[in-house]
C-alpha positions in Angstrom: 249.1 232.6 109.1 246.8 233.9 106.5 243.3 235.1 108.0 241.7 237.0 105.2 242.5 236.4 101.5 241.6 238.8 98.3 241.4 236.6 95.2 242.5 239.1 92.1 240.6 237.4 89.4 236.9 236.4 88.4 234.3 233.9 87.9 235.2 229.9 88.4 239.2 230.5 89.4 238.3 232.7 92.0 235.4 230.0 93.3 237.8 227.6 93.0 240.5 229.5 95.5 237.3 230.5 98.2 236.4 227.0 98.4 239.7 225.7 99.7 240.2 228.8 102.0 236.7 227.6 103.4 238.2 224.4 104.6 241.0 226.0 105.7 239.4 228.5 107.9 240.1 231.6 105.8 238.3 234.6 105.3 237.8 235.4 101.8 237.6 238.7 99.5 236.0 239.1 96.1 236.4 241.9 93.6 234.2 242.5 90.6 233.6 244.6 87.5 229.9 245.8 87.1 229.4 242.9 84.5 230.4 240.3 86.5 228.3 241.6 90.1 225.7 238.8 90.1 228.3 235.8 89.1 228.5 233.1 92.0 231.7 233.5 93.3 230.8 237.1 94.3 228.3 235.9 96.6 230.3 233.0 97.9 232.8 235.8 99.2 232.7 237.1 102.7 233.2 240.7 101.6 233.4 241.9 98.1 234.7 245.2 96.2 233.7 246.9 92.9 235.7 247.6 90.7 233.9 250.2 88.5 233.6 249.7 84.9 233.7 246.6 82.5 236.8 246.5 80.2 239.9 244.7 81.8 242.2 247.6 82.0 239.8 249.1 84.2 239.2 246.6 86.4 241.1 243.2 86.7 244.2 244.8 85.0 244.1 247.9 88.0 246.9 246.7 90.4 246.2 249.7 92.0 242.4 249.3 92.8 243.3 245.5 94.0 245.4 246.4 96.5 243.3 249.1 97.6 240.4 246.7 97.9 242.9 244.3 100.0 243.9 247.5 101.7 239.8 248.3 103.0 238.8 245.0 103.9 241.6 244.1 106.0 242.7 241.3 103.8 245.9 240.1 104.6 247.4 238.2 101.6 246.3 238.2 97.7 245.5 235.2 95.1 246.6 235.7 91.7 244.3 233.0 90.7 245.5 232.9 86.1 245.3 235.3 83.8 245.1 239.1 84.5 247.7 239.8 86.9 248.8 236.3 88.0 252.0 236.8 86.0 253.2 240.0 86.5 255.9 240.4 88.5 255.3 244.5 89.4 252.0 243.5 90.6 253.3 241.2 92.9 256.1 243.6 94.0 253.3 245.7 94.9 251.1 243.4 97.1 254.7 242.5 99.3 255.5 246.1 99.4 251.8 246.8 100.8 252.5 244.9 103.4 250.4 242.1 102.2 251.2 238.3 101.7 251.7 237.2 97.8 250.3 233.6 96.9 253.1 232.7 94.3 256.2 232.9 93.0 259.2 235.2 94.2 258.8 238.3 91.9 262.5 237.3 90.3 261.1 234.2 88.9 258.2 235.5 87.2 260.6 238.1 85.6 262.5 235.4 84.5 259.8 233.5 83.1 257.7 236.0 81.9 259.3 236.6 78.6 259.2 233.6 76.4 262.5 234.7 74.8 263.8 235.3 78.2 262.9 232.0 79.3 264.2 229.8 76.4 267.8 231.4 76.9 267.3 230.1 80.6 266.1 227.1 79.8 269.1 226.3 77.3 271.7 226.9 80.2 270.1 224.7 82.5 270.0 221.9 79.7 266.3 221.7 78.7 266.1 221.2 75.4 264.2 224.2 72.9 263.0 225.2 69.9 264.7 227.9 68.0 263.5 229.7 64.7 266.3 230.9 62.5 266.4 234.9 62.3 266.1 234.7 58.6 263.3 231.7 58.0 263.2 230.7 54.4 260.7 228.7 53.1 262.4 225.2 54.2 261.9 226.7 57.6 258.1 226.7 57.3 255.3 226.0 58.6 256.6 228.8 62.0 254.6 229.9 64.4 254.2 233.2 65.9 253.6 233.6 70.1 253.2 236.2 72.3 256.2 236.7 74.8 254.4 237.8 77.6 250.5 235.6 78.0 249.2 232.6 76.7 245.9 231.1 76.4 246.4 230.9 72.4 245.9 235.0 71.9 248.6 236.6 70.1 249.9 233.4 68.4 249.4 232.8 64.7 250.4 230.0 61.7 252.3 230.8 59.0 252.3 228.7 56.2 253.7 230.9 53.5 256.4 233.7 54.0 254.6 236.5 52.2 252.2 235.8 55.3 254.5 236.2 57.6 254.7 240.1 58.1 250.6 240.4 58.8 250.7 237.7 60.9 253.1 239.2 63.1 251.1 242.7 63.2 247.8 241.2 63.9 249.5 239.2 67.3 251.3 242.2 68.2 247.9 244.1 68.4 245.8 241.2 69.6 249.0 240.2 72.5 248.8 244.0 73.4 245.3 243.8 73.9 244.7 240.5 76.2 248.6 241.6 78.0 249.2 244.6 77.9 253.0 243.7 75.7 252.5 243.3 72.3 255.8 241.6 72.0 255.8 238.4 69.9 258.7 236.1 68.6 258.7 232.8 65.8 259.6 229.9 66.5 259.3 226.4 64.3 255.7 225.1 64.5 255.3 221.0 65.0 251.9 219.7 62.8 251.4 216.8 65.5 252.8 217.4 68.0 251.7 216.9 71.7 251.4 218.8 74.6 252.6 217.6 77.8 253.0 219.7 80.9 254.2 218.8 84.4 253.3 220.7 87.6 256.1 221.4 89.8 255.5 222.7 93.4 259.0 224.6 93.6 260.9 221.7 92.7 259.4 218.8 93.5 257.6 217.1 90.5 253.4 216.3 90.7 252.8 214.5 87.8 252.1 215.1 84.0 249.0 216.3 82.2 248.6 216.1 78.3 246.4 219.4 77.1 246.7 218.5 73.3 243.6 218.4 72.4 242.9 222.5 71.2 241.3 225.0 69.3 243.2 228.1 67.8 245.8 227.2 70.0 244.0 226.8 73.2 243.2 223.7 75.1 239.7 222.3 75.2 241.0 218.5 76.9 243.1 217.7 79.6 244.1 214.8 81.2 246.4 213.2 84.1 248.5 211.1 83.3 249.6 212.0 79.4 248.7 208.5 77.9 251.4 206.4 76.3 253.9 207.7 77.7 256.8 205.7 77.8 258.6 205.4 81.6 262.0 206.8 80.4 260.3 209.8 78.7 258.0 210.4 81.4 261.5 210.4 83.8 263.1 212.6 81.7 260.1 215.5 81.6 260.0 215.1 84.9 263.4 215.8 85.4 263.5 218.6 82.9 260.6 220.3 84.8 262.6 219.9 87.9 265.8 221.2 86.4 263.6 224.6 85.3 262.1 224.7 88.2 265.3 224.8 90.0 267.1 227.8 87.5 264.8 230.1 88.5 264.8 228.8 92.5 260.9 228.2 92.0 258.3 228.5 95.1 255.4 227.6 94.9 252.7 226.0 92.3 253.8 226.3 88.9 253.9 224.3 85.4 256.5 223.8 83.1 255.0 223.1 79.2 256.7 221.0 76.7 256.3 220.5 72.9 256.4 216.5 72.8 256.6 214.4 69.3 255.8 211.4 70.0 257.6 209.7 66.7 260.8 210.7 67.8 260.2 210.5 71.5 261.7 214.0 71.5 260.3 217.2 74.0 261.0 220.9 73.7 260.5 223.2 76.4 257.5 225.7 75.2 257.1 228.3 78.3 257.0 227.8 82.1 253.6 229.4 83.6 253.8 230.8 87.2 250.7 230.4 88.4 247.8 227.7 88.5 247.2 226.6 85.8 243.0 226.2 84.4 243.9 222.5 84.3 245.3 221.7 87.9 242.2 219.5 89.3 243.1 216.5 87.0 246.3 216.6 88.9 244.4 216.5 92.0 242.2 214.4 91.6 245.3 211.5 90.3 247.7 212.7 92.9 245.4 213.4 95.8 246.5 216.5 96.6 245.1 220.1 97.4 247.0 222.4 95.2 245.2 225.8 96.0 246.6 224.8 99.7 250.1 224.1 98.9 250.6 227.3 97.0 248.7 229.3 100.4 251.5 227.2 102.8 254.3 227.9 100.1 253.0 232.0 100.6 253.0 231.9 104.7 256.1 229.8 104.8 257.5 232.2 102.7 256.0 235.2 104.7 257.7 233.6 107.9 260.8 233.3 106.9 260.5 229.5 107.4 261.4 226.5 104.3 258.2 224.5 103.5 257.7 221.1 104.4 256.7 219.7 100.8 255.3 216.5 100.9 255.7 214.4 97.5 253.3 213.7 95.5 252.0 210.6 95.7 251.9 208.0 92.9 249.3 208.5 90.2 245.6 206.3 91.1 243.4 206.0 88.1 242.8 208.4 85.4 241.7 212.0 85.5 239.3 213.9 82.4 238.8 217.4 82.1 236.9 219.4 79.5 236.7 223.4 78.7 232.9 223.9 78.7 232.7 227.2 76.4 230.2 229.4 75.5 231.3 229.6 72.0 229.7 228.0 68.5 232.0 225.3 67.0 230.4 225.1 63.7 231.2 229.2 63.5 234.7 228.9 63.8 234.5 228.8 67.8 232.6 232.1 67.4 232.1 233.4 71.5 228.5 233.6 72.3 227.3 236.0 74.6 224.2 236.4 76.7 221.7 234.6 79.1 222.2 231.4 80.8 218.8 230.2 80.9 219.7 226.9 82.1 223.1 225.9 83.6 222.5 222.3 85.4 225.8 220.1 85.3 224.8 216.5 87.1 227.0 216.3 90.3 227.4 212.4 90.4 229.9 210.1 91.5 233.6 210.7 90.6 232.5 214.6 88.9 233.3 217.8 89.4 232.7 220.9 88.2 234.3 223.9 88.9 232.0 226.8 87.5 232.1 230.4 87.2 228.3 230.7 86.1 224.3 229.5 87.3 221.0 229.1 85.7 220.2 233.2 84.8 223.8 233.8 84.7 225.1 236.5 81.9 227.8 236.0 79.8 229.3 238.7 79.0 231.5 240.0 76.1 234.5 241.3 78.1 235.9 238.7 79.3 236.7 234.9 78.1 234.1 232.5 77.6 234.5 229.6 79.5 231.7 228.9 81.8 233.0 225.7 83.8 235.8 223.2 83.6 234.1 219.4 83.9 235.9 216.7 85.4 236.1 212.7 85.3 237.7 210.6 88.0 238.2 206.9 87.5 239.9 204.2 87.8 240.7 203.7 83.6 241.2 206.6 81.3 238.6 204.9 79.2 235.8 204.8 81.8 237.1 208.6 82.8 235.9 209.2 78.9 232.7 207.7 79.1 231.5 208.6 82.9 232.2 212.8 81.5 230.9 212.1 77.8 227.5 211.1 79.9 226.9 213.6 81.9 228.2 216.4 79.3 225.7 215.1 77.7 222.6 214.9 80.5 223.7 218.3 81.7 221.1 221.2 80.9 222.4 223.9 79.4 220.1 226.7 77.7 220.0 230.3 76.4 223.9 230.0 75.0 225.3 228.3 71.7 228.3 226.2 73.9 230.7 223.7 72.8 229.6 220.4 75.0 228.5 218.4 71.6 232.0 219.1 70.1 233.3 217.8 73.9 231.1 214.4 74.0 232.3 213.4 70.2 235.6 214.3 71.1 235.1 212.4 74.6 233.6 209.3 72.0 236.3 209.4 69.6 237.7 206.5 68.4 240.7 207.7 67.6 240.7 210.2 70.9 240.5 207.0 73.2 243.3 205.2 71.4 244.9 207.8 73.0 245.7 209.3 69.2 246.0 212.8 70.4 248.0 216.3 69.3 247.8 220.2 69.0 246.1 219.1 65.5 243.1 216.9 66.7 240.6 219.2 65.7 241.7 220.4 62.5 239.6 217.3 61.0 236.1 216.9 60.4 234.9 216.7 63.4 235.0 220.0 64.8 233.2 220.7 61.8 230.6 217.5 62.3 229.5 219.0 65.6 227.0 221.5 64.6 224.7 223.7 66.5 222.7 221.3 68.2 221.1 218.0 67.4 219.1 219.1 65.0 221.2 219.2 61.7 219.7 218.4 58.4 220.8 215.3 58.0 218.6 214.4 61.5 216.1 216.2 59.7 215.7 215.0 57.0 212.4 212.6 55.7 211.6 211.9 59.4 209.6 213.2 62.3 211.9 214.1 65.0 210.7 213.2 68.5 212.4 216.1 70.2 210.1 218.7 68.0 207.5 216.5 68.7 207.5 217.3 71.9 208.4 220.9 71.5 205.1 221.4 69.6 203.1 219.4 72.2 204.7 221.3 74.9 203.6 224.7 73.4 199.9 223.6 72.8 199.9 222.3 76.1 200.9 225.5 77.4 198.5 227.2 75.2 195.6 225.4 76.3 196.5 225.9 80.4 196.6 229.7 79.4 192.9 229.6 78.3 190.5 231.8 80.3 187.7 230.2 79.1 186.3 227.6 77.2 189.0 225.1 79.6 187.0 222.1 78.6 187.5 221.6 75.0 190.2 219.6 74.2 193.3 220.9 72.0 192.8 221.6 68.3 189.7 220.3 68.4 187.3 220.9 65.3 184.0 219.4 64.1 185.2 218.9 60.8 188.9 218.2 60.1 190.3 219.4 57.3 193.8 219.4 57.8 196.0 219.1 61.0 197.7 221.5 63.1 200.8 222.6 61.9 203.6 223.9 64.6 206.7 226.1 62.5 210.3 226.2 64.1 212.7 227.2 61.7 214.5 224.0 61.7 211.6 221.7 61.2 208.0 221.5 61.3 205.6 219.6 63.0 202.1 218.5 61.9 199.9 217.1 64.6 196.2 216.7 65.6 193.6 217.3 68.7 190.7 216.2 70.1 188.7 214.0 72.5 191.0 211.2 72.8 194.1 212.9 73.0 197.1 214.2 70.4 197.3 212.1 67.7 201.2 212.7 65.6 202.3 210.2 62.7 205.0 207.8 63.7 204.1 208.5 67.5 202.2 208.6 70.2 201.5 211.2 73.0 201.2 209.3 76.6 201.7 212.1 78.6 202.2 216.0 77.8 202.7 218.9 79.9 204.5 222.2 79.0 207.6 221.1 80.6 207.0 217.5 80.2 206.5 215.0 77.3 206.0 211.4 76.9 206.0 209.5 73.3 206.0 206.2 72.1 207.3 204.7 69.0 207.2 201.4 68.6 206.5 200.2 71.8 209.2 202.2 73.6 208.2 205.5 76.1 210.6 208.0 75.9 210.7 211.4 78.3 211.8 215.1 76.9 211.9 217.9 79.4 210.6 221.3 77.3 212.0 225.0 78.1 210.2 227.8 76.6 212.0 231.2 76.9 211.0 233.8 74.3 211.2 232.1 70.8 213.7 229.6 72.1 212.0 226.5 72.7 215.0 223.6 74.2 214.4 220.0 74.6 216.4 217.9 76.7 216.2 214.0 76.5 218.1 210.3 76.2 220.0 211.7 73.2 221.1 214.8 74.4 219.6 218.7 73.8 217.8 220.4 70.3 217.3 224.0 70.4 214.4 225.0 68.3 213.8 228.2 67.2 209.7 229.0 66.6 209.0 230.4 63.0 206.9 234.4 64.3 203.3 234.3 62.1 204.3 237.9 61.1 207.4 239.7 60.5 208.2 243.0 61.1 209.6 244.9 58.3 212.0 246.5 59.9 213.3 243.5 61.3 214.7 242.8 58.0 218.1 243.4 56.2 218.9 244.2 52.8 221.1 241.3 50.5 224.3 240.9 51.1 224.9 242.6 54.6 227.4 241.8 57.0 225.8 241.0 60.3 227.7 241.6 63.2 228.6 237.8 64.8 228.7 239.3 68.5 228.7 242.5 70.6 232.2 244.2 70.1 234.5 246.8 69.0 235.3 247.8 65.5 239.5 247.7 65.8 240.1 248.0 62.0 238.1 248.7 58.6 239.6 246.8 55.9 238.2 248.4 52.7 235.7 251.5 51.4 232.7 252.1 49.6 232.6 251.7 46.5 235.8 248.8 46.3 235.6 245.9 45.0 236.3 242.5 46.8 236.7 239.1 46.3 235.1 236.3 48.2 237.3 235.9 51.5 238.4 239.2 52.0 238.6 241.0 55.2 236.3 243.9 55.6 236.3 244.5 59.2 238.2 243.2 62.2 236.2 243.1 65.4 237.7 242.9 68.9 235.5 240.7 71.8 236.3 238.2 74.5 239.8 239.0 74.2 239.9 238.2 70.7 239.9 239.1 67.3 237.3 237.9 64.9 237.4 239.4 60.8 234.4 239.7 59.1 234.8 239.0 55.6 233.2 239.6 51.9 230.7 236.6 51.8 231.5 236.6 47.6 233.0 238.5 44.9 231.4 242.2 44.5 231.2 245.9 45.5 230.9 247.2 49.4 227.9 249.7 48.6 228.1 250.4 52.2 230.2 251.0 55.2 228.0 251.7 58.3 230.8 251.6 61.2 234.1 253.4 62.4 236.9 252.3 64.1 236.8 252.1 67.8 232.5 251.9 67.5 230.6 249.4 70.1 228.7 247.3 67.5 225.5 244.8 69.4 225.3 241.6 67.8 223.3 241.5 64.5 223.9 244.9 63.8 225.0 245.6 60.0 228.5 246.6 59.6 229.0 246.6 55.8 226.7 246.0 52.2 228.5 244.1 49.8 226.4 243.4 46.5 227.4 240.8 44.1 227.0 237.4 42.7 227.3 234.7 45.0 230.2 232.6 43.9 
């Protein structure tokens, strides 16, 4: 029997794992990096280890320093948890030949499913259908797409539309696959516009269900759900089957998923990659199935250990519907840029038929080393419609500051017409509305001609906190003036807000104030009183109310000069590293071009020429830490 368990992983996976262990009397171990010491699940630990230094291959990625932290706190058996070294078959030969009991697969399997090529040439013995590129593609061949072998998660894995592409496509996932995996082995294979992705979690090889993760961006899931909708019963039997039949080439143990590439006008599936691990998406299939499947893969380990065959109950039939988003820290409208920094505010309403499985808390930091998902929110209920709308509400109640994130792309998504038809596929987002959900609520077109009630309250708010800073003079109302000549004017640079004080109170066209605090504000318009909770940190002013969260961002009365950039520079979008410099002084470039690639949050991000013109400067060098906002190039032109 397990008595002390090491989780080798961070943030809400390894949370996730202690929590089960809890109710299964088990001890638990935590390691961290130096950026991740004050994230929850360290203190949830019973004992925890440092693992000096920041970057990955330093920490997480150290096989060695795991094992050595199992090794000095008596831990007895190690978690995988995904990503990092859940998948790497030497680092689990390592933790049995330690001594120490391995929560997952036999070491042979992962090898065998570890290399994507490896595992489509099992897969096509055993009968499960694939995809297969040709080795010369031609343009009848296109659109391909190119994957990592070894990893997932979207990183290393490119489109190619045209062939002349093809070749840079290929170099950029090598470097970005070696990066996040440590292999920078890719391969092509044929890429399906609409198709769907189906999974189905096998516990060695009996069959729990099917999810559908189709819903993505740049090739990594945002949506899940349990069961796939529309599904018809003979193609859900035959997945099922198929997952059992891979499960079984490989003599499976354990909790694992097999993916499939599903088109649903041909009712055809392909086999895409088997993960061995948990996957991020496994509590929809709790939460349908009823079943616990942290503690099924820790009985599969000590079964396993014993010599003993696990007693694997089945699962039972699916009741009601399961939701789960990917609640990011990343900015939609930006091209998903990640965002990075301070969680001011991190309250997800626990209600009813939720939960949320987090890695961060209010004061939290985000940092730029690792990905940035902050919590995985999920919907139980009875219909896969009233899943939709129970998560779209409190995705949308939920208080999150500090942190550009991607909740108002997840509620539209969650209101989708089209989304709860159940019209889904790998291409959902590459409409308009990924580009429809924009910063926060306050976009120009809510902006426009009208005073909005949210920065309302935001100006009340401040002048409410202005006046309970006063010293002296505490009697006289707010703004007050013998003679009026013109009202109070409050700047954001989104909107501004023109109000007035004095004896009787605020006075604001189109509204009135009822109630004001600096946390707390109460209008009424037209005869209906509405509440907005107010957050000042810094200039950030958020406002939380019925119709969801506006960020505001107050306009400073003076500016510093050197606060200020010169035309056309190219502003770093986040802390990273420089990983390649496109061009040099002095050459020209047209709009679109790549002038620097940065590396952050596991990814790569180009920074490109804004217009046509000149770079007139060059202020960086490969392998240099830039800070976000930091100028990494001048390019002087015309604007196209």
């Amino acid at each position: 029997m397990i008595a002390r368990l090491l989780v080798a992983n961070r943030a809400e996976i390894a949370s996730r794992v202690f929590r089960t262990c809890r109710s299964l009397g088990i001890e638990t171990v935590a390691v961290h990096s130096d950026a991740d010491a004050d994230l929850p699940y360290v203190r949830e630990a019973d004992h925890a280890v440092r693992l000096p230094g920041n970057v990955p291959a330093d920490t997480y990625l150290r096989a060695d320093l795991v094992i050595d932290a199992a090794r000095r706190t008596g831990a007895d058996a190690i978690h995988p948890g995904y990503g990092f070294l859940s998948e790497n078959a030497d680092f689990a030969r390592a933790v049995i030949g330690a001594g120490l009991v391995w929560v997952g697969p036999d070491p042979a399997s992962i090898d065998a499913m570890g290399s994507k090529i490896e595992a489509k040439r099992i897969m096509r013995a055993a009968g499960v259908p694939t995809l297969e590129a040709p080795d010369e593609p031609t343009e009848a061949d296109l659109p391909l797409l190119v994957k990592a072998s070894a990893g997932g998660g979207g990183r290393g894995m490119r489109v190619v539309r045209t062939l002349a592409d093809l070749p840079g496509e290929i170099a950029q996932a090598e470097a970005e696959a070696l990066s996040a995996f440590g292999d920078g082995t890719v391969f092509v294979e044929p890429y399906v516009e609409h198709g769907r992705h189906v999974e189905v979690q096998v516990v060695g090889t009996s069959v729990y269900g099917e999810r559908d993760c189709s819903v993505q961006r740049r090739h990594q899931k945002v949506v899940e759900e349990a069961p796939a909708p529309g599904l018809s019963d003979p193609v859900r039997a035959a997945l099922h089957e198929a997952a059992r039949k891979a499960a079984e080439a490989v003599d499976y143990r354990g909790a694992g998923t097999v993916e499939f590439l599903y088109d649903a006008a041909t009712e055809r599936f392909f086999f895409l990659e088997m993960n061995t691990r948990l996957q991020v998406e496994h509590p929809v299939t709790e939460l349908v199935h009823g079943v616990d499947l942290v503690a099924l893969q820790l009985a599969a380990a000590e079964s396993s250990a014993s010599g003993m065959v696990m007693d694997r109950p089945q699962a039972d039939d699916p009741h009601g519907h399961a939701i789960e988003v990917r609640l990011y820290a990343e900015d939609p409208a930006a091209g998903y840029q990640p965002q990075s920094g301070v969680l001011t505010a991190f309250e997800i309403p626990l209600e009813d038929g939720i939960r949320v499985d987090a890695g961060f808390e209010s004061g939290s930091e985000v940092s730029t080393h690792y990905d940035a998902m902050l919590a995985k929110v999920i919907a139980h209920a009875p219909t896969r419609e009233a899943a939709a709308r129970k998560l779209a509400g409190v995705l949308s109640r939920a208080k999150i500051h500090g942190l550009v994130t991607n909740r108002d792309l997840l509620v539209r998504i969650l209101r989708d017409e089209a989304f709860l038809a159940g019209e889904v596929s790998t291409a959902f987002l590459d409409g308009d509305l990924a580009a429809r959900s924009a910063r926060t609520a306050t976009t120009e077109e809510q902006l426009e001609g009208r005073t909005v009630p949210e920065a309302v309250a935001a100006a009340i708010a401040l002048a409410e906190a202005t006046r309970q800073a006063r010293t002296v003079q505490r009697g006289i109302p707010v703004a007050w003036r013998n003679v009026v000549s013109q009202p109070q004017r409050t700047l954001f640079e989104e909107v501004s807000v023109e109000w007035s004080g004095g004896r009787d109170g605020y006075v604001v066209d189109g509204c009135t104030v009822v109630a004001a605090s600096p946390t707390r504000v109460t209008l009424e318009t037209d005869g209906v009183r509405t509440t907005y909770d107010v957050a000042v940190v810094g200039a950030a002013v958020d406002v939380d109310g019925p119709h969801g969260h506006v960020r505001l961002t107050r306009v400073p009365r003076f500016v510093d000069p050197a606060d200020t950039v010169a035309s056309g520079s190219l502003l770093a979008p986040m802390p990273g590293t420089v990983v390649r410099v496109a061009v040099e002084p002095g050459q020209s470039v047209s709009a679109g071009d790549p002038v620097l690639v940065l590396e952050a949050m596991k990814m790569q991000h180009t920074v490109s020429a804004p217009y046509a013109g000149v770079v007139t400067e060059i202020n960086v060098k490969t392998g240099a830490q830039v800070a976000s906002g930091e100028v990494l190039a001048v390019v002087e032109g015309e604007e196209a």
